[in-house]
KEVEXKE-477251 format. One record per residue (C-alpha): residue number from 0; x, y, z. Coordinates in steps of 0.001 Angstrom, whole numbers, padded with zeros to 6 digits. Each point is the difference from the previous one (the first is absolute). Layout:
<rs>
- NUM  X  Y  Z .
...
</rs>
This chain:
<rs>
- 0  060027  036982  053061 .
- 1  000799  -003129  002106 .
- 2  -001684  -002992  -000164 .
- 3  -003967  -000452  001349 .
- 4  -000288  -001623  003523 .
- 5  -003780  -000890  001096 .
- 6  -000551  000179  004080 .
- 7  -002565  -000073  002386 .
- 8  -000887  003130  002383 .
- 9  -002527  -000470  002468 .
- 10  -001697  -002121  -002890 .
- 11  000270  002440  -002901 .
- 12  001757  -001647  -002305 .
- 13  002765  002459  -000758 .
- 14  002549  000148  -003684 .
- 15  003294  001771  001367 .
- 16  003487  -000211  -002232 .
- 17  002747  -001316  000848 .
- 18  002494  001927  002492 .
- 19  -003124  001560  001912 .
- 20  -000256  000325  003800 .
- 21  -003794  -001563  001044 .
- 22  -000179  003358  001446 .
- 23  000066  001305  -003316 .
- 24  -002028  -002697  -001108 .
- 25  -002922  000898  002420 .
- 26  000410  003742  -000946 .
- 27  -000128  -000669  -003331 .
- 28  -003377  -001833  000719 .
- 29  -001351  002250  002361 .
- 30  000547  -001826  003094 .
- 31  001151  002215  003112 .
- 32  003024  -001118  002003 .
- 33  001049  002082  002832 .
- 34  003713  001434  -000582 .
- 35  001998  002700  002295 .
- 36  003190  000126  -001581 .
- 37  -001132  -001233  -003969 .
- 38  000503  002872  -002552 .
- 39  -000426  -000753  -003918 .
- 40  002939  001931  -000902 .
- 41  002916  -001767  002069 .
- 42  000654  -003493  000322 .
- 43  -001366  -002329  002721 .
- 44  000852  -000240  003063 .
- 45  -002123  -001772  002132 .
- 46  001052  001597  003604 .
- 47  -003437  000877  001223 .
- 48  -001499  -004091  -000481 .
- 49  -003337  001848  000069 .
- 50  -000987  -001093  -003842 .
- 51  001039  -003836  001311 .
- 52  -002565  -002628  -001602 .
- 53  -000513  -003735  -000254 .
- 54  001788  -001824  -002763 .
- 55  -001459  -003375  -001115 .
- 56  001960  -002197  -002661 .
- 57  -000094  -003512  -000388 .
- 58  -001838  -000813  003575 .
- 59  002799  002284  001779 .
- 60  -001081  003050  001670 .
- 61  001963  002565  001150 .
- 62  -000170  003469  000997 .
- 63  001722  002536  -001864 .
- 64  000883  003784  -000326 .
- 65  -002224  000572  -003445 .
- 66  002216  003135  -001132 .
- 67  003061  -001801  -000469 .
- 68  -001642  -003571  -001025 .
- 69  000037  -000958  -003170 .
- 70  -003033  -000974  -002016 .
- 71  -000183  -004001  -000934 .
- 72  -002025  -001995  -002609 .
- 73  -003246  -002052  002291 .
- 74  001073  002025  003523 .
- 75  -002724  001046  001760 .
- 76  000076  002970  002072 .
- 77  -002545  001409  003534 .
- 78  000711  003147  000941 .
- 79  -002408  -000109  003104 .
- 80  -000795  -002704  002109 .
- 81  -000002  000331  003152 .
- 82  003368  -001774  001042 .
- 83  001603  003181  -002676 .
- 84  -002197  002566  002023 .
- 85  001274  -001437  003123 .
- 86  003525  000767  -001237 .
- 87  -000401  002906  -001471 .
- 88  -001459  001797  003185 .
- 89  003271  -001575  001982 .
- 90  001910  001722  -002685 .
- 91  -002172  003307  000488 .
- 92  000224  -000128  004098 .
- 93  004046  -000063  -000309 .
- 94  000074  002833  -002397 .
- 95  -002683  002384  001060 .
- 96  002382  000908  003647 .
- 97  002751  000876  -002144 .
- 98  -002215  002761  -002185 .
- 99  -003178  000147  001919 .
- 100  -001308  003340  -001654 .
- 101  000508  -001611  -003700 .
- 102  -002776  000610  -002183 .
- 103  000542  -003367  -002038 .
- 104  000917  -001698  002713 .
- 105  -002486  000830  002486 .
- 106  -003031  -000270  -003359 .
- 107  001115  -004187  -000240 .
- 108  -000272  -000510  003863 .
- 109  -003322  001365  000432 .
- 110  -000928  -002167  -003044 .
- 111  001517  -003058  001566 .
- 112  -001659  001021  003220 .
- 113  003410  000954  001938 .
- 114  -001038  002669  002698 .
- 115  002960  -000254  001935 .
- 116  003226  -002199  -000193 .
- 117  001034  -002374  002608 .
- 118  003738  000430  -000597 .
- 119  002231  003401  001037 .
- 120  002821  001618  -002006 .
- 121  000936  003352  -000390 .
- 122  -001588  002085  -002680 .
- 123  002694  000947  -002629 .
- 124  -003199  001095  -002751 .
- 125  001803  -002473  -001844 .
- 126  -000634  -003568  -001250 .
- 127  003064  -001061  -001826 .
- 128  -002224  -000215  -003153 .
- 129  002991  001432  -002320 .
- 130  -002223  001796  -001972 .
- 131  002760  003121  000336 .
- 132  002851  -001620  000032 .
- 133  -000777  -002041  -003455 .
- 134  -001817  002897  -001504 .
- 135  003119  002576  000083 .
- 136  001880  -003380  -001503 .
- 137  -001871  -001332  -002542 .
- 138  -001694  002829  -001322 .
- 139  001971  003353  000851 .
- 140  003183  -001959  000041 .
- 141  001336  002362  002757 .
- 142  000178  -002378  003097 .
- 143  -000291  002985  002137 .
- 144  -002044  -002007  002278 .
- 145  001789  -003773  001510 .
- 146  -000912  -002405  002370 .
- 147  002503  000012  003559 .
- 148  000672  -002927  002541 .
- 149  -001689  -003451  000040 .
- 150  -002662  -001888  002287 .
- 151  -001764  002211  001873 .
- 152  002295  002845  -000113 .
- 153  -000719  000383  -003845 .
- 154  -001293  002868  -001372 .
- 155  -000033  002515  -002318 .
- 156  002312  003098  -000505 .
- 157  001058  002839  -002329 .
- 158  003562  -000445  -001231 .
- 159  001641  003009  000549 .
- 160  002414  000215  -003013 .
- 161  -002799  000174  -001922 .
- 162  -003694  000806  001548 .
- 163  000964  003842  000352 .
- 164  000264  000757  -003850 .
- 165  -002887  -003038  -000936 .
- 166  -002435  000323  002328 .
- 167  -001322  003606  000424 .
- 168  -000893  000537  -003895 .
- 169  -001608  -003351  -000575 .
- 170  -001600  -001243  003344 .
- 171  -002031  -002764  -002379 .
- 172  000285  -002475  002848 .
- 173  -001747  001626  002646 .
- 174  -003626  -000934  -001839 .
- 175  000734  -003819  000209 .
- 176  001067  000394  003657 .
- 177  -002858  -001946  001825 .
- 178  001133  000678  003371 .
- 179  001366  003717  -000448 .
- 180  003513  -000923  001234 .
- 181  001991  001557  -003051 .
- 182  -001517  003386  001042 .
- 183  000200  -000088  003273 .
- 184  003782  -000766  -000422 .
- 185  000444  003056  -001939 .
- 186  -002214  002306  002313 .
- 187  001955  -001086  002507 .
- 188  003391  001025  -001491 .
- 189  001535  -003107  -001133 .
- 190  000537  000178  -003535 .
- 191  003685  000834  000068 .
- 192  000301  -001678  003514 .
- 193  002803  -003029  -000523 .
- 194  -001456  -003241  000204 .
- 195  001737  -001008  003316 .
- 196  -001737  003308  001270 .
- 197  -003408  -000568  -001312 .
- 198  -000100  -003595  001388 .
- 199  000853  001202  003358 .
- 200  -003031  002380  -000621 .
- 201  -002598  -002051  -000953 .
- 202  000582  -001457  003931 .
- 203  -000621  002725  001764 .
</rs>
């Protein structure tokens, strides 16, 4: 067990150990922080900024992504004010185009009081979250699923030397999909696409 670290969350006085996230912290304590792409069994990976909160330590304040944020002896931690609401429905209006009929996704807006988003893009059902991509990794150790291209042609795909034999017997991803894009992409055929193939797809 690591060493005992004594915060502040939204004025609960909170012990955490050492090498904690203040996510965990606050879970540990029973204090909700929205997440999207958070799952206890793989490591952090903060892509979502949806669990971000503000950090307080010696008189400096700054706002940070509470999954991947380590715990500190005296910080003290909001997890709603309204500046952090502000940003998390910005956060929440960009994503919700890209998967508009996700469940998760849609649940958070309505709670943050997004009824429509002011921006435009696409919808790809998918919100770069990496929940598939790191779960085949880290936990099935098949990397059957990767990330493809960078900026805003990134996105996920099935790697082809692999996803045939991996994916149809296991399929343990799909669950943790919030936006629905890893079964859509093999409804629609692309599992043993090549990757050059399934990017041009996911344009059309």
């Amino acid at each position: 067990m690591g060493r005992k670290i004594t915060l502040e969350i939204d004025g609960k006085t909170v012990e955490a150990e050492e090498g904690m996230t203040v996510l965990q912290a606050a879970k540990k304590a029973g204090i909700e922080i929205p997440t999207l792409c958070y799952n206890e069994q793989l490591e952090p990976y903060g892509a979502c900024r949806i669990c971000l909160v503000e950090a307080t330590k010696n008189g400096r304040t700054r706002y940070v992504v509470s999954c991947v944020y380590p715990v500190e002896e005296g910080l003290k931690v909001k997890t709603s004010t309204e500046k952090i609401r502000k940003m998390r429905k910005i956060l929440l209006e960009l994503m919700l185009p890209l998967a508009p009929a996700s469940g998760p996704l849609r649940d958070l807006a309505e709670k943050y009081g997004v009824k429509e988003s002011r921006f435009q893009a696409e919808p790809t059902a998918c919100i770069l979250c990496g929940l598939c991509v790191r779960y085949c990794a880290e936990v099935k150790k098949a990397n059957a699923v990767s990330f493809v291209g960078r900026g805003t042609e990134r996105q996920i795909a099935f790697v082809p030397e692999v996803a045939p034999y991996e994916c149809p017997s296991c399929r343990e991803c799909y669950g943790l999909c919030p936006g629905g894009k890893i079964v859509e992409a093999e409804s629609q055929g692309l599992l043993s696409m090549p990757i050059t193939q399934k990017t041009a797809a996911g344009k059309r």
